[in-house]
C-alpha positions, 0 to 999 in steps of 0.5 A: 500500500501506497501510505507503508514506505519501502523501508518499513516495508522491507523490515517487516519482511525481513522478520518474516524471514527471520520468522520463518527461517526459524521455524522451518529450521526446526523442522529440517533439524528434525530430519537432521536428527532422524537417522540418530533419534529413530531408534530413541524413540522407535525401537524396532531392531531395524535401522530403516523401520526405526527411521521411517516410524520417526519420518512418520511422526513429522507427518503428524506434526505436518497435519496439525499445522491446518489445524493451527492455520484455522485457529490463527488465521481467527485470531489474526482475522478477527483481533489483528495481524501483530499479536498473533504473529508474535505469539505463535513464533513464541510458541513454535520456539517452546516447543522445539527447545523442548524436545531437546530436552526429553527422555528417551525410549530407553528411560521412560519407555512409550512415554517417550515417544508420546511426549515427541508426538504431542510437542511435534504436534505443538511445533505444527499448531504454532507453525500453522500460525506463523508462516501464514502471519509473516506472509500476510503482513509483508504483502500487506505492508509492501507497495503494489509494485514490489509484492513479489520483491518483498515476498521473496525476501520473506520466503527467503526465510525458508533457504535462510532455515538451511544454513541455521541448520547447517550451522547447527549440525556443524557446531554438533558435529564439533561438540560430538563427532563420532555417530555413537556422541550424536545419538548419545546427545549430539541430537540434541545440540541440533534442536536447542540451537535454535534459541539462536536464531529464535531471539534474533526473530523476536528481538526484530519482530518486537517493534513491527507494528499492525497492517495498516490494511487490515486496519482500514479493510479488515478490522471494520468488516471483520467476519465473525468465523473467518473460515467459514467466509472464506471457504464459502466465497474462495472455494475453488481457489483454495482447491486450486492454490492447495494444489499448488502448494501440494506440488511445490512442496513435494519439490522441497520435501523431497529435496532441500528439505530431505537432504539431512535423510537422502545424503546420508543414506546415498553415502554422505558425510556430515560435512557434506551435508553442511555443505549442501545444505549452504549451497541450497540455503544460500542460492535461495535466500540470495536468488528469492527476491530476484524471482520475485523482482522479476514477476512484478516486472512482468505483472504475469505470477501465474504465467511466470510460476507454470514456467518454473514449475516446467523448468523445475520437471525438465532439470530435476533428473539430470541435477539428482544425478549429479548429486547421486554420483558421489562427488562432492562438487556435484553435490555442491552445484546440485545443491546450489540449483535445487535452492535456485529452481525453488526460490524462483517458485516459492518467492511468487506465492506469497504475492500471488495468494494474498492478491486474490483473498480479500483481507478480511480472511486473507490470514485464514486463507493464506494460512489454510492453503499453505499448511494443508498443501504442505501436510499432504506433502509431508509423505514425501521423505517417507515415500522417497526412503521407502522407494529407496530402500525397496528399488535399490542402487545406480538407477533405482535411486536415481527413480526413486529420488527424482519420481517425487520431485519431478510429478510434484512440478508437474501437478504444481504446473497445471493447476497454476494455470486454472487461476486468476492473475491480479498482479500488482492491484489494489489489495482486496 
């Protein structure tokens, strides 16, 4: 909007990238920590069955985040933006220190595993709440001709979760560099790091103050169940943008978000792993607000998302090969394009969804539509180790780790283009 200057404007979009760096951290050092913690917590005297239990709880917790988004996208409909955003970030950054802290299979038996479910559920409700608030606001705040800019400085948050996870697993690595030290208490450093880049987030968000949009659009027509609103007059976009949403993240989670399960399981050392993860986060946090640039040039998202996403199904398979091959500067450079193809995509939605939802609803709607895709996208590592481990070495894993990534661009592709385009207007 016309009366939020640049530089507020880019300071609400660097705490949702702080935001939301943190918050998907927690999430990729959960992967970090499966291969060490499936069998604390899932005893079942085989490695991969162990491990594919633990990948299963991250899709509990994956499910509980549509859950938050209906909750807080009330919230945050209803009584406003800032409040909400800071008390589910709060929230996420309990839950996550919190599971550092417990007690293992071995010490309390299937209690143990309960209370991870429970906090993981947790990390999901607050999650629901969080991406869907630093979204809402930066796209709110931002001027009409620099949504995109701004929204991929904020997704940008997501390529900055990699290089705090990969600061964390190297500081881990120091502290306990055989395997046996990291599932004695190596895991756990991962998972506590993130006190770190959780102050930084609520030290910038502190000061940021309520969307003058919702203010003079939302506040005065306010719903009285934002959900229901919603889903009654944006029904067939939330099917189509879940859709999206479910595509792109089957990219990531079976990719950026895999690599701390794939790379070990492919032959990888730890340090690789940093390594990657850098290559990935980096290209992203640096290439996102280019993408996003790009499309308010253009003033064509949708047109612009179905050319990644085509991009994206074309050069998959031959960048999984350079990462298969066991080189470790293949694996760099193929890091490095994975974090460049998603940018390019991820760095549009948020300007793509909060142009079409009205604001009275745009925190439930961006919320619902992100958190469900997401969940059902969850499977992805779970899919991908079980065809792993089932179809084999050379080209099986070749299948088996392009498969997903490759039908999620696709799907993602053609359902893009059944929307609407409101390019840099007038915010609903």
């Amino acid at each position: 909007m016309g009366e939020n200057n640049f530089a507020e404007s880019l300071k609400v979009a660097l705490s949702a990238n702080l935001g939301w760096g943190f918050e998907l951290y927690d999430l990729i050092v959960y992967l970090y920590a499966a291969p060490y913690i499936a069998d604390l917590f899932f005893p079942k005297g085989n490695y991969i069955a162990s491990l594919l239990n633990a990948l299963l709880i991250m899709v509990l917790g994956y499910f509980a985040r549509p859950l938050g988004a209906i909750i807080w996208g009330h919230v945050g409909d209803r009584i406003g933006r800032k409040v909400t955003w800071f008390i589910v970030l709060v929230g996420m950054g309990l839950a996550t220190v919190l599971i550092g802290f417990l007690p293992t299979y071995a010490q309390i038996g299937l209690l143990a595993t309960l209370l991870l479910v429970i906090l993981r559920m947790l990390q999901g409700i607050f999650l629901g709440g969080e991406w869907a608030g630093g979204l809402t606001m930066t796209t709110e705040f931002a001027p009409n001709n620099m949504r995109g800019l701004l929204g991929g400085v904020a997704q940008g948050g997501a390529g900055l979760a990699s290089v705090w996870a990969a600061a964390a697993l190297a500081l881990a690595s120091a502290l306990a560099p055989s395997k046996e030290a990291m599932i004695a208490y190596g895991w756990r450093i991962l998972f506590w790091f993130g006190v770190i880049p959780l102050a930084i987030a609520l030290f910038v968000r502190w000061s940021i103050g309520e969307s003058s949009v919702w203010l003079t659009k939302g506040k005065p027509s306010v719903e009285k169940i934002p959900f229901l609103a919603l889903v009654r007059k944006y029904w067939f976009f939330i099917i189509v943008a879940t859709v999206v949403v479910f595509g792109e993240s089957l990219i990531y989670y079976g990719s950026i978000g895999y690599f701390g399960t794939l790379l070990p399981l492919l032959g990888y050392s730890r340090e690789a792993l940093v390594l990657a993860s850098l290559a990935a986060g980096l290209a992203w946090v640096f290439l996102g607000p280019l993408f996003g640039y790009l499309s308010d040039k253009a003033g064509r998202r949708r047109t612009m998302l179905a050319i990644y996403y085509a991009i994206a199904a074309l050069t998959l398979y031959p960048i999984w090969s350079l990462i298969a091959s066991g080189s470790m500067e293949a694996l760099v450079l193929g890091a490095a394009l994975i974090g460049a193809i998603f940018s390019s995509q991820y760095s549009l939605l948020p300007a793509w969804l909060a142009e079409t939802i009205e604001t009275k609803v745009r925190y439930s709607g961006i919320g619902l539509i992100l958190n469900l895709g997401v969940a059902f996208s969850s499977f992805a590592p779970y899919i991908s180790t079980f065809l792993l481990n089932s179809i084999g070495k050379t080209y099986g894993t070749l299948v088996a780790i392009s498969l997903v990534t490759i039908v999620g661009a696709i799907v993602a592709m053609v359902f893009v283009l059944l929307s609407k385009d409101r390019c840099c207007q007038e915010l609903l």
